[in-house]
LOVO-25160 format. One record per residue (C-alpha): x, y, z; residue in one letter. Coordinates in pm, 1 decimal, padded with zeros to 6 digits, m for minus. Each point is the difference from the previous one (the first is absolute). Layout:
> u	v	w	resn
> X	Y	Z	a
...
This chain:
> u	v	w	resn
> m02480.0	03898.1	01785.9	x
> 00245.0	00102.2	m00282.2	x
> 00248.9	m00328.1	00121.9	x
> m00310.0	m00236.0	m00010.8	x
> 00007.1	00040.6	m00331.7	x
> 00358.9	m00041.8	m00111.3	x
> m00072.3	m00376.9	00189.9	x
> m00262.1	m00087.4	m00184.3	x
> 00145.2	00141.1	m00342.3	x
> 00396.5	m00211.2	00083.0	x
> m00214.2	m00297.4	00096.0	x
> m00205.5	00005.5	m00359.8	x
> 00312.4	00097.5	m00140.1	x
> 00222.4	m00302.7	00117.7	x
> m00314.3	m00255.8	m00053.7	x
> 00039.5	00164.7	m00391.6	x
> 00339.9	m00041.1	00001.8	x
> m00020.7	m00350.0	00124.1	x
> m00278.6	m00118.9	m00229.3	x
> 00175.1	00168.1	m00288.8	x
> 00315.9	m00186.5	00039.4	x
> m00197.1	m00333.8	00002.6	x
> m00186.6	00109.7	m00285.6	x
> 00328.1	00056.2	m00231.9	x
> 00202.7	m00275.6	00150.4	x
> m00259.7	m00295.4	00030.4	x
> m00280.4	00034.9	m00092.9	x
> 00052.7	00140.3	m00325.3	x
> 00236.9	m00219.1	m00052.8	x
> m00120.0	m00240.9	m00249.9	x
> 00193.4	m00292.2	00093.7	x
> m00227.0	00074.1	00336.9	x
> m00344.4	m00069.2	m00130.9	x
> 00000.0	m00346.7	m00082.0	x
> m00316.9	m00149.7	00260.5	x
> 00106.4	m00171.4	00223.2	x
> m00023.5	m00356.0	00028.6	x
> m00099.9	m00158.5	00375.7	x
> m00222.8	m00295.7	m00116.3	x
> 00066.0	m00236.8	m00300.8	x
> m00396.2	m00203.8	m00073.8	x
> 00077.6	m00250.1	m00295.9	x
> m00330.9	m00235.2	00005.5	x
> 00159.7	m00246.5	m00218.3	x
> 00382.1	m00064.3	00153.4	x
> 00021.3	m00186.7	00354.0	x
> 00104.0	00244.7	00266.3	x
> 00304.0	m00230.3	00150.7	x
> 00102.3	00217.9	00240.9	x
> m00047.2	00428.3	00122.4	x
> 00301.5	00146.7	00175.4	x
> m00010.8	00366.3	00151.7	x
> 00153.7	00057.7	m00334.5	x
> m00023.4	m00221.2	m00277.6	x
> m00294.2	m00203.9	m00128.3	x
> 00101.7	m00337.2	m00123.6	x
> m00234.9	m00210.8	m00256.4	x
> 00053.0	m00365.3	m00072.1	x
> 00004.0	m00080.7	m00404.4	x
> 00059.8	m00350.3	m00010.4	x
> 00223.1	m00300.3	00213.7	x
> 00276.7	00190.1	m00140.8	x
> m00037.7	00393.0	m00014.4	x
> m00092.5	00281.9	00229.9	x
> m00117.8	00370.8	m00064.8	x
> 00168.3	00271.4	00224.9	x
> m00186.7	00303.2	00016.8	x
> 00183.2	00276.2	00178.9	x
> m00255.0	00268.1	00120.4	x
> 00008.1	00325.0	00173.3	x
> m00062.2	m00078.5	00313.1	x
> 00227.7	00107.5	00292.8	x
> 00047.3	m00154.2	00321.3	x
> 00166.3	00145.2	00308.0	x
> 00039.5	m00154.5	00362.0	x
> m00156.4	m00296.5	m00146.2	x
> m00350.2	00149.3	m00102.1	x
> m00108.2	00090.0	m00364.8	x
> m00077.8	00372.2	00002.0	x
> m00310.1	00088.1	m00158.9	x
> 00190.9	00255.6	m00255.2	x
> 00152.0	m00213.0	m00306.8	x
> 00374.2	00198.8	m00139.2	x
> m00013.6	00110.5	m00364.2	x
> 00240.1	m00236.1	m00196.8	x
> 00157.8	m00205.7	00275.2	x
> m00156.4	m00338.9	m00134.3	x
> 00170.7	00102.5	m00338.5	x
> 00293.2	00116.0	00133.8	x
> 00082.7	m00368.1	00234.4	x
> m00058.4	m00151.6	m00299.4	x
> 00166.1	00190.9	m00228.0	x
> 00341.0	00001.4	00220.3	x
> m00055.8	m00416.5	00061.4	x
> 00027.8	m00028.1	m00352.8	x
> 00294.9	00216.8	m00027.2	x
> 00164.8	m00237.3	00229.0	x
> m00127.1	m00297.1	m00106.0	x
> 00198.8	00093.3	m00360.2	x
> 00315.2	00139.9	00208.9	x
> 00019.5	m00297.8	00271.4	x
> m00057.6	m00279.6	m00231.1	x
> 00340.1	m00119.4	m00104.5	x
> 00011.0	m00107.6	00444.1	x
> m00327.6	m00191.5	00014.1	x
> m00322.8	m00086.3	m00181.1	x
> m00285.0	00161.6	00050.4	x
> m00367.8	m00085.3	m00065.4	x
> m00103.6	00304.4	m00262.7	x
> m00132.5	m00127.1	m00313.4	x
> m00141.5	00303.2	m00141.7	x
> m00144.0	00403.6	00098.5	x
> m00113.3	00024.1	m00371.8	x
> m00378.1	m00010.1	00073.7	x
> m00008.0	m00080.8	m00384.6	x
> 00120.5	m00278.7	00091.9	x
> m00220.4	m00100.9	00269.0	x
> m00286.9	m00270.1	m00040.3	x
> m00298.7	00127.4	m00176.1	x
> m00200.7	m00081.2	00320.5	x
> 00237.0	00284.7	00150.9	x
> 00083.4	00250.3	m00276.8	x
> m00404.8	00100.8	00017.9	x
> 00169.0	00216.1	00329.4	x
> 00290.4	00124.0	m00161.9	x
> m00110.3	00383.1	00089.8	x
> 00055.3	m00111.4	00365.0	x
> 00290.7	m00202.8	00007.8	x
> 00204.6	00166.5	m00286.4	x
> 00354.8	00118.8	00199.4	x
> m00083.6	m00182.4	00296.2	x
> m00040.1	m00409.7	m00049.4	x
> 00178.0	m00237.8	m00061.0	x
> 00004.0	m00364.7	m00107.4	x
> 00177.6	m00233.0	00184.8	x
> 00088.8	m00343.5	00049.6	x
> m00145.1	m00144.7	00311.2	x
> 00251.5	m00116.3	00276.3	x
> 00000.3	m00215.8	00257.5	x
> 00107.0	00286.4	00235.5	x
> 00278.7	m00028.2	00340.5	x
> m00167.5	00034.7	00268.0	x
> 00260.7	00295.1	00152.6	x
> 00036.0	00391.5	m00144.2	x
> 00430.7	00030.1	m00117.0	x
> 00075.3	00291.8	00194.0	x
> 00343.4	00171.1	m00063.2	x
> 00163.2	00317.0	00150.0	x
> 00202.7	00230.7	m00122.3	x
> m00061.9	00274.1	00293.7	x
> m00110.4	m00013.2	00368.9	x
> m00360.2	00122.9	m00004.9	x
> m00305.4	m00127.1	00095.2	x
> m00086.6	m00293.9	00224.2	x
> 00388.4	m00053.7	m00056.1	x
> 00129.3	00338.9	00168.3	x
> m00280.9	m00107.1	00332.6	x
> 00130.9	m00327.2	00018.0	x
> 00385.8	00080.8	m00000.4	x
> m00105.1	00307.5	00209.6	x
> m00084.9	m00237.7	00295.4	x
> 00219.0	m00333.7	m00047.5	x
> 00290.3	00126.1	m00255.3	x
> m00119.9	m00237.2	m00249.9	x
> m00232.4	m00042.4	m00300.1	x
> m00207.5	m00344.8	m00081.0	x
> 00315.4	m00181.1	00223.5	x
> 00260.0	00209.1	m00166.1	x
> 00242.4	00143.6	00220.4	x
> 00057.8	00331.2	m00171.1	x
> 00313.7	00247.6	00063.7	x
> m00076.2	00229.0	00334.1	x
> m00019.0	00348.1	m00050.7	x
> m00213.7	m00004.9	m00288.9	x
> m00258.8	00313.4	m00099.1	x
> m00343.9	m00044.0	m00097.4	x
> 00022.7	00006.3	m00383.3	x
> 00328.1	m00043.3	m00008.0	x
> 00159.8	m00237.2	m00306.6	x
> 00051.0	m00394.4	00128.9	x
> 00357.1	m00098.4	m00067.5	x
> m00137.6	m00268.8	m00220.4	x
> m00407.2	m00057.7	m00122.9	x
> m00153.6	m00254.8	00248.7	x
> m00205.9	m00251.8	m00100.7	x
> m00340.2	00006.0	00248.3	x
> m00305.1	m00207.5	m00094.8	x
> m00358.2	00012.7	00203.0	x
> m00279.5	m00189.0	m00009.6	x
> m00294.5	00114.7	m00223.3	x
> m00263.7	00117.1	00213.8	x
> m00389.7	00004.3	m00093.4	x
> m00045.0	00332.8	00179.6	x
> 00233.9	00221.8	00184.4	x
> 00306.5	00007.6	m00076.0	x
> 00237.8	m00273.9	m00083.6	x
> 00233.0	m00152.1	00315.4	x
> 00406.3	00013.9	m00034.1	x
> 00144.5	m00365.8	m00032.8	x
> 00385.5	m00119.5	00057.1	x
> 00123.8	m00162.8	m00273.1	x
> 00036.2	m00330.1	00204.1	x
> m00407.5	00026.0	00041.2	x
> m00085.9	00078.0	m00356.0	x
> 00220.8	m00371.2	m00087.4	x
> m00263.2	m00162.3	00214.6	x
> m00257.4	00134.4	m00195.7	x
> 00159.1	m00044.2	m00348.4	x
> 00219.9	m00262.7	m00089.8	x
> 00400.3	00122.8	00120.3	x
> 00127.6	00012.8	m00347.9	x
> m00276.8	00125.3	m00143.8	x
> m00013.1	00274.2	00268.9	x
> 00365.8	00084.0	m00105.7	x
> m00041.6	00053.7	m00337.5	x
> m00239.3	00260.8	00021.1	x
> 00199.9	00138.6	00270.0	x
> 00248.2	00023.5	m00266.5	x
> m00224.3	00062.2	m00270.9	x
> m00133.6	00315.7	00207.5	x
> 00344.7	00131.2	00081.5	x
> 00080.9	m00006.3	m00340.5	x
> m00338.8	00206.7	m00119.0	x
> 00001.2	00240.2	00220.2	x
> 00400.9	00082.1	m00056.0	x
> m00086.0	00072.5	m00352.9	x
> m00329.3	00179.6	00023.5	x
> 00162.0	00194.9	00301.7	x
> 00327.6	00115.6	m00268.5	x
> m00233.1	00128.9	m00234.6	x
> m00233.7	00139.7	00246.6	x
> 00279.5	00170.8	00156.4	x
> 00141.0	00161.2	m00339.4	x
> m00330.2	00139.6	m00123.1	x
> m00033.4	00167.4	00365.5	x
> m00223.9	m00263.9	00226.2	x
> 00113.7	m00138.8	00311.9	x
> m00173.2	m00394.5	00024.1	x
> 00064.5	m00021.7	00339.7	x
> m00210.3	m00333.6	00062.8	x
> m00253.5	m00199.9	m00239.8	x
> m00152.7	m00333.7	00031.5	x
> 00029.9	m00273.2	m00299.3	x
> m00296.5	m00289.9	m00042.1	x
> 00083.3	m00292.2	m00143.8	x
> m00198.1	m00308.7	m00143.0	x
> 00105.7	m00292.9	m00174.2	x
> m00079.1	m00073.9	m00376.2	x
> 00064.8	m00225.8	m00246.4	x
> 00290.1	00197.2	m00036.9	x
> 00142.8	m00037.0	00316.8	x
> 00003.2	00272.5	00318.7	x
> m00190.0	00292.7	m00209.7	x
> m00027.1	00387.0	00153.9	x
> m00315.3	00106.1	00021.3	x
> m00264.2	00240.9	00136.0	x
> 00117.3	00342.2	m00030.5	x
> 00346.2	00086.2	00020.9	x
> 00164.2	00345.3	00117.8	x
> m00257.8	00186.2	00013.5	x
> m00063.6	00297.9	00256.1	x
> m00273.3	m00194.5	00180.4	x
> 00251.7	m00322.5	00033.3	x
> 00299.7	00214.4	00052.2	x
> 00157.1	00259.9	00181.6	x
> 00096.4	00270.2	m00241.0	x
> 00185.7	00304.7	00093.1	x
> 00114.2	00307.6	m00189.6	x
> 00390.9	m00027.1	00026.5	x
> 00049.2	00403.6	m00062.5	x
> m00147.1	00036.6	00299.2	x
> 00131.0	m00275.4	00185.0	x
> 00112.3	00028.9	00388.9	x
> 00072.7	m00284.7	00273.2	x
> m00118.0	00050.8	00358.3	x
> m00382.2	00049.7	m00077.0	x
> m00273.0	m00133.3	m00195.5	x
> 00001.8	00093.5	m00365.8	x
> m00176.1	00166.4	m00259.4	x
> m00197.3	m00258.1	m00221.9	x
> m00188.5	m00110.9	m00362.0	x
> m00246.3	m00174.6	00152.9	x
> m00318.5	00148.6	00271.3	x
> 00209.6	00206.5	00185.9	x
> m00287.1	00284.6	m00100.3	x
> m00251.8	m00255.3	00138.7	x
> 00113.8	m00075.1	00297.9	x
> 00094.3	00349.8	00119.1	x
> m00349.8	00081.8	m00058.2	x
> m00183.8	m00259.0	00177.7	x
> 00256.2	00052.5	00302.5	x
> m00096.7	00354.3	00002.1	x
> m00368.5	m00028.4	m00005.5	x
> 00088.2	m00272.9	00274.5	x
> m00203.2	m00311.0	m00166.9	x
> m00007.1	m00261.5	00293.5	x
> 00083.9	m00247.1	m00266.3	x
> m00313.3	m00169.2	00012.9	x
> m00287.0	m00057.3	m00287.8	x
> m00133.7	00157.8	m00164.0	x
> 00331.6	00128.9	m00166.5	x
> m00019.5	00399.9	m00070.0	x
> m00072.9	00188.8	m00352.8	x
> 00292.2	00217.6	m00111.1	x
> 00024.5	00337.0	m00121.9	x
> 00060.9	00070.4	m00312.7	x
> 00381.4	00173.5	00051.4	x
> 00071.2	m00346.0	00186.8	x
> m00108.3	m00230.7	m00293.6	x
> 00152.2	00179.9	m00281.2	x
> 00321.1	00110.5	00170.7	x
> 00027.4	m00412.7	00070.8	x
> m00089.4	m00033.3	m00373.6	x
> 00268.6	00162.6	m00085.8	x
> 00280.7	m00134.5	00239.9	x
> m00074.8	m00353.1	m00181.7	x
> 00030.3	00153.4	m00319.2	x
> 00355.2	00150.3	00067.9	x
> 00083.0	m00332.2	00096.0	x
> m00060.4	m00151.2	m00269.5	x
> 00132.9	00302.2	m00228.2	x
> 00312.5	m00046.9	00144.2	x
> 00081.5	m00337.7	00031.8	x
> m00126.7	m00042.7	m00363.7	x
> 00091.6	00297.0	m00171.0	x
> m00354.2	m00010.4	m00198.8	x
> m00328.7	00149.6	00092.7	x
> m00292.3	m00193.7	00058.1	x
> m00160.9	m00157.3	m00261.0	x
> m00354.9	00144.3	m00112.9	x
């Protein structure tokens, strides 16, 4: 019948329209056709440790190799779809604050000029050009320096239920998302899988020495105000972010990544509204999409489309657009 056909000539039509839109916003885009990177194999470095993210290789007693890849991880599983440019982009913004923090705290980067890498390691520079870097090792704290800015998260569940946050009695009346009165300072343990578990500040001094604990409570603080100012003036919301830290020869050192959407909770501050969950840099894409195919969250972790990885892509690359004011490097 005549209206058959108008059904099956919209539904071509909209699947053109849709495939054409990718076409001139992604995938032609050339910062979009970089491979993507979900494996690092470098026979002659020791592997020292694989994260769902980053691939860390041992140089000597006294220097480490982080890799950042493109790997993505989401209720605690690495997906089997890498994201163009994410392991460049981490890396890329840790360096950016690495250079804007530093005048607060050490920190262990000696060098992302893979010129300036060992020999041994500049034979992979096509790999790790944009996103490596060469660090100091550190004898690393055994807790993740959480501070927040806003109530989100595990933070909004937990005052939800007992009006407080880690021990912290918090004001009543308070919205999910809303702005704390002042950041709050909320380390957790470091967990091997799953996620990491919510300490008091009394229970983190019984894992690290008291006044040790309390000056990277205040060293934390102290980051995250500044990085949180600038954030906030170049349109990002940091809502929450975790710091690592390690100890050096030159004292308590910041290392890891740092500020990043995958260790942080980024939000776009145009767009910004207490009372619900916000808009985000980081895999909101990816986890709308696995809730609506209804993954049980159990291995093996899902493929993603196409329109899931690159629209992902490019939430990490406005993130780091906007906080630095630069594109990515090539």
């Amino acid at each position: 019948m005549w209206w058959s056909q108008l059904i099956v000539d919209k539904i071509f039509w909209d699947a053109r329209i849709r495939h054409d839109f990718y076409l001139k916003n992604f995938i032609m885009t050339p910062q979009l056709l970089d491979p993507v990177l979900l494996q690092t194999d470098f026979p002659e470095l020791e592997l020292y440790a694989s994260g769902k993210v980053r691939d860390v290789y041992r140089l000597d007693n006294e220097h480490l190799l982080f890799v950042a890849t493109d790997r993505i991880s989401a209720f605690d599983y690495v997906l089997a779809t890498g994201i163009p440019h994410k392991g460049r982009v981490l890396t890329q913004i840790s360096l950016f604050w690495f250079d804007f923090l530093k005048d607060i705290v050490p920190n262990h980067l000696v060098t992302a000029d893979v010129g300036k890498y060992p020999s041994t390691v500049r034979k992979y520079a096509d790999q790790l050009r944009g996103r490596s870097m060469l660090v100091t090792r550190a004898e690393m704290f055994p807790v993740e320096c959480v501070v927040r800015g806003y109530l989100s998260g595990s933070g909004w569940k937990e005052y939800n239920t007992i009006g407080k946050m880690c021990g912290i009695p918090l004001p009543s009346g308070l919205k999910e998302s809303d702005q704390l009165p002042e950041p709050v300072f909320t380390p957790a343990t470091k967990a091997t899988t799953g996620h990491d578990i919510n300490i008091s500040f009394e229970e983190m001094c019984k894992i690290v020495p008291a006044e040790t604990s309390r000056q990277l409570r205040n060293i934390s603080l102290e980051l995250y105000k500044k990085a949180a100012d600038h954030a906030r003036q170049h349109g990002i919301i940091i809502a929450d972010t975790k710091f690592e830290f390690g100890r050096t020869g030159a004292g308590i050192t910041l290392a890891d990544e740092l500020l990043t959407p995958d260790s942080s909770r980024f939000w776009p501050a145009d767009k910004y509204s207490p009372g619900k969950a916000q808009e985000s840099y980081d895999k909101q894409y990816v986890r709308d999409y696995l809730e609506e195919i209804r993954w049980n969250k159990q291995p093996p972790a899902p493929a993603l489309p196409a329109e899931v990885a690159l629209g992902t892509s490019e939430k990490y690359l406005q993130a780091y657009r906007q906080l630095t004011g630069r594109e990515l490097p090539g």
